[in-house]
N, C-alpha and C positions, 0 to 999 in steps of 0.2 A: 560194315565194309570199310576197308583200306586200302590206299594204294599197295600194287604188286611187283612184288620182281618177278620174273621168271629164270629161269636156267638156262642161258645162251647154249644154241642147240649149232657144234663147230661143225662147218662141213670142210675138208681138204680137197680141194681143187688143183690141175695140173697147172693153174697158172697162178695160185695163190702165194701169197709171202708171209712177212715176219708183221705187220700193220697191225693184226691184229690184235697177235700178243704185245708187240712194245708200246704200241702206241696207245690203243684202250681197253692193256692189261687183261684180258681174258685169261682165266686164268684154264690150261689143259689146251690151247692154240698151238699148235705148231709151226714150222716154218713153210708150210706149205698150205696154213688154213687159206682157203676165197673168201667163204661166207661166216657172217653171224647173227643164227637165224633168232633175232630178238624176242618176239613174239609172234607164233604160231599158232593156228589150226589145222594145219593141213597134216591129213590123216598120213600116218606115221611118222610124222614129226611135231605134234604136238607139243607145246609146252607146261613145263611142270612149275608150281610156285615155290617159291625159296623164301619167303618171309614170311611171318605170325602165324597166327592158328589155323591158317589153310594150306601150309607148307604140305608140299607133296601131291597134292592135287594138281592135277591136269587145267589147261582153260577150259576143256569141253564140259569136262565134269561141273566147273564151276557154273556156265551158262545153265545146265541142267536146271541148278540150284539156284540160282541166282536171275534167272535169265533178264527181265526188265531193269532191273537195280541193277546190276553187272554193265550191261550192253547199251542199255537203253530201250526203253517200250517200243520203239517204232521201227529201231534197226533188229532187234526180237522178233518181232511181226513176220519182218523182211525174210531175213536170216536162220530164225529159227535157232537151232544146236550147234549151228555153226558161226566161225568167229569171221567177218568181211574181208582185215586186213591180214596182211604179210609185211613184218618190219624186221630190216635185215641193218645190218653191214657189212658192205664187201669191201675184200682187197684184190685190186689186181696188180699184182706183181709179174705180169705177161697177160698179152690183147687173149681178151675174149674173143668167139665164135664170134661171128655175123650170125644174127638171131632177129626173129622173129617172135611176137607173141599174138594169139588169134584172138580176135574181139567174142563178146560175150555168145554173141548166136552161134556162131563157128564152133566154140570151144564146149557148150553145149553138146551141139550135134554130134561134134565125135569123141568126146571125154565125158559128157554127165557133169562140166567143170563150167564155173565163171571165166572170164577172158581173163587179159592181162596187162590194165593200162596202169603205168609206174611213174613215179620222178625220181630224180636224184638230186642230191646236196653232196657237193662236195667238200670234203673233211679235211684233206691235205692232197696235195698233187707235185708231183717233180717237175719243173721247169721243159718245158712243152710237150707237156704231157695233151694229150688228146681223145676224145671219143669221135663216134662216129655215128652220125643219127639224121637216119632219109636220104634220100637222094640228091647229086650235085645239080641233077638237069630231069626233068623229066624224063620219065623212060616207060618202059611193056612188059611183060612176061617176055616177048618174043625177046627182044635185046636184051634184058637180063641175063636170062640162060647163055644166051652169046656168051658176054663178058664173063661168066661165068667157068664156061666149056674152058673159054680161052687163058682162063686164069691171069685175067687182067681187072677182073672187079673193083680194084678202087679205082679204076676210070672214073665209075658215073655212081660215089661214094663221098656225101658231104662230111667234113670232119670240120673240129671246131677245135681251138687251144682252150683248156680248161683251168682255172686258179681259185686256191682254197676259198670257199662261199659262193660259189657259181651254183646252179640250180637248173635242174631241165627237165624238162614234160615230155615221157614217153608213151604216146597214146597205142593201146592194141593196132597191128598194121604198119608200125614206122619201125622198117630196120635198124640195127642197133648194132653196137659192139662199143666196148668200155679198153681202151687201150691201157701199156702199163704206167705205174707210175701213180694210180689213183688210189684212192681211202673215201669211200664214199658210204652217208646212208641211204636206204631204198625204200622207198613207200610204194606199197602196190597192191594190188588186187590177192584174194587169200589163192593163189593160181602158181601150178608149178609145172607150167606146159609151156613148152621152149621148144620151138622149132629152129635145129641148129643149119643153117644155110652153108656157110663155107667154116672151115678152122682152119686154114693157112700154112694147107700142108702138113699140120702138127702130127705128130705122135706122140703116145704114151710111152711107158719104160720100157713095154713089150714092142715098142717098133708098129704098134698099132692105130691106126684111123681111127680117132672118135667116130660115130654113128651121124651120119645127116640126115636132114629131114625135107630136102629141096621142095619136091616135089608136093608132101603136105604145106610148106611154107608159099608154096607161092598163090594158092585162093586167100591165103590171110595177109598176104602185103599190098598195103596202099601204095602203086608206083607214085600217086601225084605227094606224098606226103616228100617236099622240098625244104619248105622252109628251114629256118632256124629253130632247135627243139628249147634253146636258152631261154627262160625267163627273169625279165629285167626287174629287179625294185629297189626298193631304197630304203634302206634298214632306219630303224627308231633305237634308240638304247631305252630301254626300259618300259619296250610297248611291244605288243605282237604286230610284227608286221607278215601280211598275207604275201606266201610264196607259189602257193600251187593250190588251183579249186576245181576239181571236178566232183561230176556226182556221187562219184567212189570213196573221196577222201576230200578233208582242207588239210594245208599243212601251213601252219605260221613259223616264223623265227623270233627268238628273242633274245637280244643281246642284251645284257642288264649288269648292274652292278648296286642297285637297289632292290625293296622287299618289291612285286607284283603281288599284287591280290588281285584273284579270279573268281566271278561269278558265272557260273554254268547251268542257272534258273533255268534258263531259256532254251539251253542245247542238251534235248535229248540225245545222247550219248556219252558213250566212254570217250575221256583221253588220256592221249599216250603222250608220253613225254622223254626224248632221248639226249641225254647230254651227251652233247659233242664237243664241250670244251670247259673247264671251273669243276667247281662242287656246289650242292642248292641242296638244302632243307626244305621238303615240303610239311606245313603245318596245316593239321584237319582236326576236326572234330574236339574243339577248344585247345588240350595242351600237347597231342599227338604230335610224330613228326617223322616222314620218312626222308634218310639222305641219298642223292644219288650222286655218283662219284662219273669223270668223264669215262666215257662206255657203257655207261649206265643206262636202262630202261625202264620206265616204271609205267605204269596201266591205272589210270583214276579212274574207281568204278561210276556208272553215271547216277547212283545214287547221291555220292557225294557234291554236291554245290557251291560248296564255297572253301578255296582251297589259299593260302598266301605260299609265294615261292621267294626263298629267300634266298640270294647268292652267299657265300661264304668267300667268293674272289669273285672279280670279273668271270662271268658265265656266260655260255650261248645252249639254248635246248630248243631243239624242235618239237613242236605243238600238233597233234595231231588228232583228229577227227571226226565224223562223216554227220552232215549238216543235214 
């Protein structure tokens, strides 16, 4: 086993821009990519591998094959043939929907599907630029739908100014929407169940309303989720510092500009690793080495245990997962 690329799988969104392609060089992005669905499971969008002698394969097919050594023994157990996470990059170059996403027993009952709790890392942002996540003030179903009829909803809609390295915890039940301006990556549940609430008037090229989903949306939104969705820490250069921990996923940062060596004795699972800024050589299995370039995504099978990352410039890659 080795580390993996996969084939960034582009999806064009009405509100997507150019971030993708200029920024972390995708290469077949257009000017209208949103998403860059990094590593997938989710059926009809699986991903395919692009390097060594498993090129061409699927992840599913690999888990078949591979399943404990792949994944890890206990996230195997769990999970079975399917893969937990969904590791994206998006661009919004115009605001997202007000969205919801339904927690794990909800999404169950009416999809056969996991829920949908996320974070983001911010990768670049324009000058007050902003998302929008939970509520300003406490609120109901009853007065929701009010503000809603009345098309006055960012009344009782918390918004936040966001800047490159900001990070935020979206738990299933906490409204959302990503304003323009941002380059963000997504960690989240393998879940592609999106209850869209409002789009702000929008239409497509045909003059046409995206599809809502109000009325499914509102048994899955927590009205009391208010607070602040930002998570504070305080970065290390050359150590993983912890950004986001739930039972879903961990996700570290590392800012470096020297070799890390990592030991993964301990942590049954796979991780993932996305460079969001430099170039780093991963060295395995004595003289092995894969490079990731920024854009980059690579998947450590949890066979492998002892891995050294080596920056080739100042580098930042996010560390990912499930404890």
């Amino acid at each position: 086993m080795y580390p993996l690329k996969f084939k960034p799988i582009l999806k064009d969104k009405i509100w997507g821009g150019t971030r993708i392609k200029n920024i972390l060089f995708k290469k077949g992005a257009s000017d209208k990519t949103g998403e860059s669905w990094e590593i997938s499971g989710v059926q009809g969008n699986v991903s395919k591998v692009t390097n060594g002698f498993l090129k061409g394969n699927n992840l599913l097919e690999l888990i078949k094959v591979y399943m404990g050594d792949l994944v890890g023994d206990k996230i195997f157990d769990l999970f079975g043939h399917e893969f937990p996470l969904l590791i994206k990059f998006i661009d919004a170059n115009d605001i997202l929907s007000l969205q919801v996403h339904p927690d794990d027993e909800l999404a169950f009952e009416r999809h056969r599907s996991s829920g949908k709790t996320e974070m983001w890392y911010i990768i670049q942002a324009e000058k007050n630029a902003e998302i929008i996540t939970g509520f300003s003030r406490q609120t109901d179903s009853e007065s929701f739908l009010t503000f809603l009829r009345n098309n006055n909803i960012n009344e009782i809609l918390h918004k936040e100014k966001v800047k490159a390295g900001d990070v935020f915890f979206i738990p299933s039940g906490r409204v959302h929407a990503i304003n323009s301006g941002i380059l963000m990556a997504e960690i989240q549940q393998s879940s592609d169940i999106t209850y869209r609430i409002y789009d702000w008037n929008r239409v497509d090229e045909n003059g046409t309303p995206r599809e809502l989903h109000t009325r499914l949306a509102l048994d899955a939104i927590d009205f009391s989720m208010t607070r602040e969705a930002k998570i504070k820490y305080r970065p290390e250069i050359n150590k993983s510092t912890r950004i986001a921990e739930c039972e879903y996923f961990t996700t570290n940062l590392i800012h470096f500009d020297n070799t890390v060596e990592k030991d993964f004795t301990l942590l049954d699972s796979f991780v993932i690793y996305l460079c969001t800024e430099g170039v780093v050589e991963i060295l395995y299995g004595g003289n092995s080495k894969t490079t990731i370039l920024k854009g980059e995504t690579v998947l450590i099978p949890a066979f492998l245990k002892e891995i050294a990352i080596m920056p080739l410039k100042r580098s930042t890659l996010l560390e990912v997962y499930i404890k």
